[in-house]
N, C-alpha and C positions, 0 to 999 in steps of 0.2 A: 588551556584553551580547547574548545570543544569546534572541530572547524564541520561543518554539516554540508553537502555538496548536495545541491541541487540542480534537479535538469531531469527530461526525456528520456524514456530513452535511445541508447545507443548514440550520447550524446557526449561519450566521453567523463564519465562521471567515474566510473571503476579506474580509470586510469590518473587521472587526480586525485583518486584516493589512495592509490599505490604511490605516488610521488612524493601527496604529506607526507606518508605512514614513512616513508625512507629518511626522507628531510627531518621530522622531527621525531623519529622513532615513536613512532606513537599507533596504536591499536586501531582497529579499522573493526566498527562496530554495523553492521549491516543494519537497515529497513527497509527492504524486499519484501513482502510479503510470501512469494514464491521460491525466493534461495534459501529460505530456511529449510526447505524438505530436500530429504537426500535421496528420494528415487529421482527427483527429477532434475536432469542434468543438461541433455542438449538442445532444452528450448526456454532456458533460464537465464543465461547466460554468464552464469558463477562465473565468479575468478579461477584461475586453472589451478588445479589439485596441487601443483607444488605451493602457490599465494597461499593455500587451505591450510596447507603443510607447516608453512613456516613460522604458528606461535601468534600472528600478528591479529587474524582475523578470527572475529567473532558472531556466532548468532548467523552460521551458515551452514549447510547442509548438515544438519543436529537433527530436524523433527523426522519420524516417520509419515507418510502421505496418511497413514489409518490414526494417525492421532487426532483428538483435537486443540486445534490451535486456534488462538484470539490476539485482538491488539492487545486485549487487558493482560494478556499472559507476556506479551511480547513487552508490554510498559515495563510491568514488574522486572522481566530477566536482565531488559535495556539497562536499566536504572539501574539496578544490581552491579551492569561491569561499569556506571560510571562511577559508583560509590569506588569500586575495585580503584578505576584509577584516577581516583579523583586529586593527583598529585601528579598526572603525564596529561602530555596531550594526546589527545582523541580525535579519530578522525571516523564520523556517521557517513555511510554513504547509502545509496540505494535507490531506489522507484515508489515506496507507496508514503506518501505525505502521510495520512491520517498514521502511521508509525512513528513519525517521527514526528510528529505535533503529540502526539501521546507521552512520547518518551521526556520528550524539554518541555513541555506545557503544564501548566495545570490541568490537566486535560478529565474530564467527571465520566463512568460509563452507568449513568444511569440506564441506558437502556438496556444492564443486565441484573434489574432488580426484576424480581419477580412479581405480575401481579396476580390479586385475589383471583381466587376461579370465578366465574361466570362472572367478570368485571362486565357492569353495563350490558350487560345481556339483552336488556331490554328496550335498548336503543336501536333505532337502524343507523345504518351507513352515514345517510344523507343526515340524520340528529347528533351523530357525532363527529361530524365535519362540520356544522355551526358553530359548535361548542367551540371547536379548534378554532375557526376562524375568531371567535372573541378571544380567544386566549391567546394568538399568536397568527396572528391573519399572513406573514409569508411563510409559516411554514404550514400551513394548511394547503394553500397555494402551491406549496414541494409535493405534500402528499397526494394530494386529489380526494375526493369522495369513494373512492373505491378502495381505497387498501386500510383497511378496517383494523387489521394489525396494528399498521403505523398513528393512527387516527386515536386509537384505545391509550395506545402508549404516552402519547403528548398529555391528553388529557391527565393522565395515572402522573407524570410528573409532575405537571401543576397541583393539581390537588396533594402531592404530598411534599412539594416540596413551599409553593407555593411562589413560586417562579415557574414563568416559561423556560422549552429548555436553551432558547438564546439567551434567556439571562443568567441562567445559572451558567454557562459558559460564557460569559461574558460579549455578549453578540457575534461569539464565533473569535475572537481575540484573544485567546487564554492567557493567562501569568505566565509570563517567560520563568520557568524554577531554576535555571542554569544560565545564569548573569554573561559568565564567561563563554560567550557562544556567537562563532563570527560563520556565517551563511553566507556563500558561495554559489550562484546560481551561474549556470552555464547555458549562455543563449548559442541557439544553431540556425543556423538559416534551414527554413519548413520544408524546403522541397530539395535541401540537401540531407537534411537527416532522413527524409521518407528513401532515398535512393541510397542511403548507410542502414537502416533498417530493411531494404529488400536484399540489399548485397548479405547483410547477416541473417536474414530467415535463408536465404539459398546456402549459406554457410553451415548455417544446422542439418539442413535437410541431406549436406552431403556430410555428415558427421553423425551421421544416423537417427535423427530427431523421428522419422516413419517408424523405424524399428523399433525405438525406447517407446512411442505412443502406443503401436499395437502392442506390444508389449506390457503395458499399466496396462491395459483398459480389458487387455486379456486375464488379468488376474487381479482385479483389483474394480472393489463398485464402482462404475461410473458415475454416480451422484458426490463421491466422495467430493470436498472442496477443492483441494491439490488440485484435481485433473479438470476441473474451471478454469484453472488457469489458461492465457492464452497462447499459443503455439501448441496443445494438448488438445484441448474442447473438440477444437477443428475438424480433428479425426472423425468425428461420431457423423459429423455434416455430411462429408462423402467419400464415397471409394475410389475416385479420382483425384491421383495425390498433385496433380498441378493445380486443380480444382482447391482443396485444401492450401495449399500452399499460399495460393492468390489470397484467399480469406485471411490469413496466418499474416500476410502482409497488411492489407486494408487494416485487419483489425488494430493490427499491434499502431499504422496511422491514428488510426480514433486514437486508441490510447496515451500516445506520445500526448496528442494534442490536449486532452484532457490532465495529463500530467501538466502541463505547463500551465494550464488554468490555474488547477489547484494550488500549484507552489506560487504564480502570481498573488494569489488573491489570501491565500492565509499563512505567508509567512511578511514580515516586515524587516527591514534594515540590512539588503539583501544585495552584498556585490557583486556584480553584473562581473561577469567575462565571456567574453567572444571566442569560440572554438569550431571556425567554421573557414 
């Protein structure tokens, strides 16, 4: 059994995955998008170095912040430890859905085929926003007529594949590829988890989360992806670390909330528990 934990964060979700993994000895397979890099520690919120330690956990603090990392790279290695134990149970836990709809999904990355140089060159903006719009009128409606990138790219997958890209993912529904997979979703009351997410950004902040950020951003590009991440970005915004801190709060709000969209809306058959 593949048991997959979903929720917000700071919503208690690391800790339900520590309980399986004891209960049914069974591996604890991260989709974090941000605990896979190993510089970054106190504004991540990895499990503590002895959890790291103990054999169980997997697909965490492995990557260098200067590599590059992808879901598609992240499918592959997922998939890799579930073949490993494809005879124990497993327990998935972590924050970024598109990870883990990669990893149990049939999940297609078309959008890292490459296309012809000077594709449609000679289109403007607004000619290849039409085009999207007959080929797939909401997600023209996602794009906008400005981002000519995304605009380019729709079309290049229709015409080679000859599907839009909701249908060639299945309206956004993928093939479940791992049968035996029971989804655990952990509801929190909104305005108690935002007051567990401010208690733990001030928990970072006095665990040295200022000193590890100036620290990256002092020796290491800023543009790099890693230090996107949020509880890091922040730093660049101001030199005022209560200033910072407040953002590092707000933000990581947005995100929770946006976490629970997402795991609402594209995973199914998904038991509800109360952790509040």
């Amino acid at each position: 059994m593949i048991y997959a934990i979903l929720g917000p964060t700071c919503s208690g979700k690391s800790d339900l995955a520590e309980t399986l993994s004891k209960k049914y000895n069974a591996p604890v397979i991260n989709f974090d998008a941000f605990q896979v890099y190993k510089e970054l520690n106190k504004g991540t919120a990895k499990p503590t170095k002895e959890e790291l330690n103990n054999g169980r956990y997997f697909l965490y603090d492995y990557v260098s912040i200067t590599e590059e990392y992808s879901v598609s790279r992240y499918q592959k290695e997922a998939r890799e430890l579930l073949e490993k134990f494809k005879d124990k149970d497993v327990v998935m836990v972590g924050g970024t859905g598109l990870y883990l709809k990669a990893a149990l999904y049939d999940y297609k990355f078309m959008d890292e085929d490459p296309m012809p140089k000077n594709y449609l060159n000679n289109l403007s903006n607004i000619e290849l926003y039409e085009k999207v719009l007959k080929i797939d009128k909401d997600d023209a409606l996602k794009i906008g007529p400005n981002n000519r990138k995304r605009l380019l790219r729709a079309i290049y997958i229709f015409e080679t594949h000859n599907k839009n890209k909701s249908e060639l993912n299945n309206n956004g529904k993928n093939i479940l590829l791992y049968k035996d997979t029971k989804f655990i979703g952990i509801n929190y009351n909104r305005e108690k988890l935002y007051e567990r997410i401010d208690k733990r950004v001030d928990l970072m902040f006095e665990n040295g989360l200022e000193e590890e950020a100036k620290f990256l951003f002092s020796n290491y590009d800023h543009s790099l992806r890693a230090l996107q991440a949020i509880g890091y970005k922040e730093f660049l915004l101001s030199n005022d670390v209560e200033e910072v801190k407040k953002i590092i709060k707000n933000n990581t709000h947005h995100y929770a909330k946006r976490q629970m969209t997402f795991f609402k809306h594209q995973f199914d058959n998904v038991e509800r528990i109360n952790n509040d």
